[in-house]
FIMI-985927 format. One record per residue (C-alpha): residue number from 1; x, y, z. Coordinates in Angstrom, 1 decimal. Each point is the difference from the previous one (the first is absolute). Layout:
BEGIN
[NUM; [X; Y; Z]]
...
END
This chain:
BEGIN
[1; [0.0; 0.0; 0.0]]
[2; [1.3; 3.4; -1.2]]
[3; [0.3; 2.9; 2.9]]
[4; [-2.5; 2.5; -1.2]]
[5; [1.0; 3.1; -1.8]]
[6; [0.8; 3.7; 0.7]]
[7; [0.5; 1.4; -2.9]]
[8; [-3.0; 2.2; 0.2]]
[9; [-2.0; -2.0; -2.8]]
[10; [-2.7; -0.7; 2.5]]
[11; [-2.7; -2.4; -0.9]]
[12; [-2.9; -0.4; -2.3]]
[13; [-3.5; -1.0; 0.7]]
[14; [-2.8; -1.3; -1.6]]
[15; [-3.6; -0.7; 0.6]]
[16; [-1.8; -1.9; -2.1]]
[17; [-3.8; 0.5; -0.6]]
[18; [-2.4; -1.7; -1.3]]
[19; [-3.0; 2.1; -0.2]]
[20; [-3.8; -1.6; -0.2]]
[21; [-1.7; -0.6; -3.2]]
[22; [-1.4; 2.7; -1.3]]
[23; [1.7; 2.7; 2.4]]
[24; [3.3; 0.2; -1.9]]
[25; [-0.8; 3.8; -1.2]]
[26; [-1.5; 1.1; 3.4]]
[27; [3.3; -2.2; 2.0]]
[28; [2.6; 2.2; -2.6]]
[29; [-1.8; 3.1; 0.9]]
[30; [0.0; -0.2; 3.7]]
[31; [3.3; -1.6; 0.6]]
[32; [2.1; 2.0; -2.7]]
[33; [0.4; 3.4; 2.4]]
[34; [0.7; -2.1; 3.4]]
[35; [3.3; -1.7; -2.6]]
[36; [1.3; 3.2; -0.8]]
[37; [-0.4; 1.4; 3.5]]
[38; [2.9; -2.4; 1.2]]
[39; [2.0; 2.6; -1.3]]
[40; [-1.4; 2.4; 3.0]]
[41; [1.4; -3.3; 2.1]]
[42; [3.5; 0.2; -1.0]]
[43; [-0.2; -2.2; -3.0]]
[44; [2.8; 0.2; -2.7]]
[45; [-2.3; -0.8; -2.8]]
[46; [-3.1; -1.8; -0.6]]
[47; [-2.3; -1.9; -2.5]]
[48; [-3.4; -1.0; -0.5]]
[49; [-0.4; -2.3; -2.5]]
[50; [-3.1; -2.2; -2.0]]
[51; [0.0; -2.6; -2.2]]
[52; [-1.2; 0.0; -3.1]]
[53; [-0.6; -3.7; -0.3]]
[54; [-2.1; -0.2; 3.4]]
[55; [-0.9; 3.0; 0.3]]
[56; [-1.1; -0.4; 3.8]]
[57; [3.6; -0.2; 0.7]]
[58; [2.3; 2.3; 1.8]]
[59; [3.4; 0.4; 0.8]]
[60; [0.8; 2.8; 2.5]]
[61; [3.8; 0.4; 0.0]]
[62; [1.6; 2.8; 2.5]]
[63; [3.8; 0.8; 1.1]]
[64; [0.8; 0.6; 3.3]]
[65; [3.3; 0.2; 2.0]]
[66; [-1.4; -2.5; 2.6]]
[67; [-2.0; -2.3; 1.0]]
[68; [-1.5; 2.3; 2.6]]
[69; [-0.5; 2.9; -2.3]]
[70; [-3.0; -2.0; -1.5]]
[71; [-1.2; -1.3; 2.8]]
[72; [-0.6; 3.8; 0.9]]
[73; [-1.5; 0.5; -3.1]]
[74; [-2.2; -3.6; -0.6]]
[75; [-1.3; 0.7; 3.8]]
[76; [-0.8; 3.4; 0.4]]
[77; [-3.2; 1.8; 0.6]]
[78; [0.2; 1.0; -3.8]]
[79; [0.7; -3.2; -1.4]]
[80; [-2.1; -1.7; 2.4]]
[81; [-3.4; 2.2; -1.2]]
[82; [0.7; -1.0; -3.2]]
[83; [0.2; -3.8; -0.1]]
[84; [-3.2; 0.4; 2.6]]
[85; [-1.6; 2.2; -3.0]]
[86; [1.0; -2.2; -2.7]]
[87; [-1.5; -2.7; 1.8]]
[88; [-2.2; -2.8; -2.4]]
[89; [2.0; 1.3; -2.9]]
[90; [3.2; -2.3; 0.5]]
[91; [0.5; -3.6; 1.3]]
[92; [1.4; -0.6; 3.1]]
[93; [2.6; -0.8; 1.4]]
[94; [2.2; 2.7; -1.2]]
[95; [3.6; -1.2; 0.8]]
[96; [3.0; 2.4; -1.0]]
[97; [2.9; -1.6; -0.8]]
[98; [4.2; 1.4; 0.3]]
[99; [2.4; -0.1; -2.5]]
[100; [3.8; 0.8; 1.3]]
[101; [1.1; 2.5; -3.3]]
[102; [2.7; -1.7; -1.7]]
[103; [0.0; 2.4; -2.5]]
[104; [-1.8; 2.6; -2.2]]
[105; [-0.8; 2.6; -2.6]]
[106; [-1.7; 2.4; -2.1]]
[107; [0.1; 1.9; -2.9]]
[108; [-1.2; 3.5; -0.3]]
[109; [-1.5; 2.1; -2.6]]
[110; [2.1; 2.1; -2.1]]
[111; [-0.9; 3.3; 0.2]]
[112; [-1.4; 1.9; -2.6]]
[113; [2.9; 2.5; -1.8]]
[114; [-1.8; 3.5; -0.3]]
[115; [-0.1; 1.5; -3.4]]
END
């Protein structure tokens, strides 16, 4: 077993969902803003994504430094009220899952030259 890291990658979660039938389009609309505010909890980055074959399927995917970042943000009032509003639109359980970040990357847009 490998000593864990400190390289300041931090870790990556994700929540899978599986929304009812027939509730995919409500699910998407009420869980997309409590996603994005893990950024307000001191995430890195975050994702929220559906398939296109299932389309009841959800991957939520957010960066945090720790462990116990998330947990701040996955059990707090905010968070909380919003899996209790959502409720009947998703099947439970809902069981996040950690990833140690071996390694990653994006590209970014090229801006635009102005003429």
């Amino acid at each position: 077993m490998s000593a864990p890291r400190d390289d300041g990658a931090g870790i990556a979660v994700l929540v899978p969902w599986v929304a009812n039938p027939f509730r995919g389009d409500k699910f998407e609309a009420a869980w997309l803003p409590a996603a994005e505010a893990a950024l307000d909890f001191g995430a890195t980055g975050w994702a929220f994504l559906r398939s296109k074959e299932g389309l009841l399927d959800f991957a939520q995917w957010a960066f945090f430094p720790t462990k116990l970042d998330f947990e701040r943000y996955w059990y707090s009032e905010e968070i909380s009220a919003a899996r209790e509003a959502a409720s009947g639109l998703f099947q439970v359980p809902v069981l996040p899952l950690f990833y140690e970040i071996a390694g990653m990357g994006s590209l970014s847009p090229v801006p635009a030259s102005p003429d």
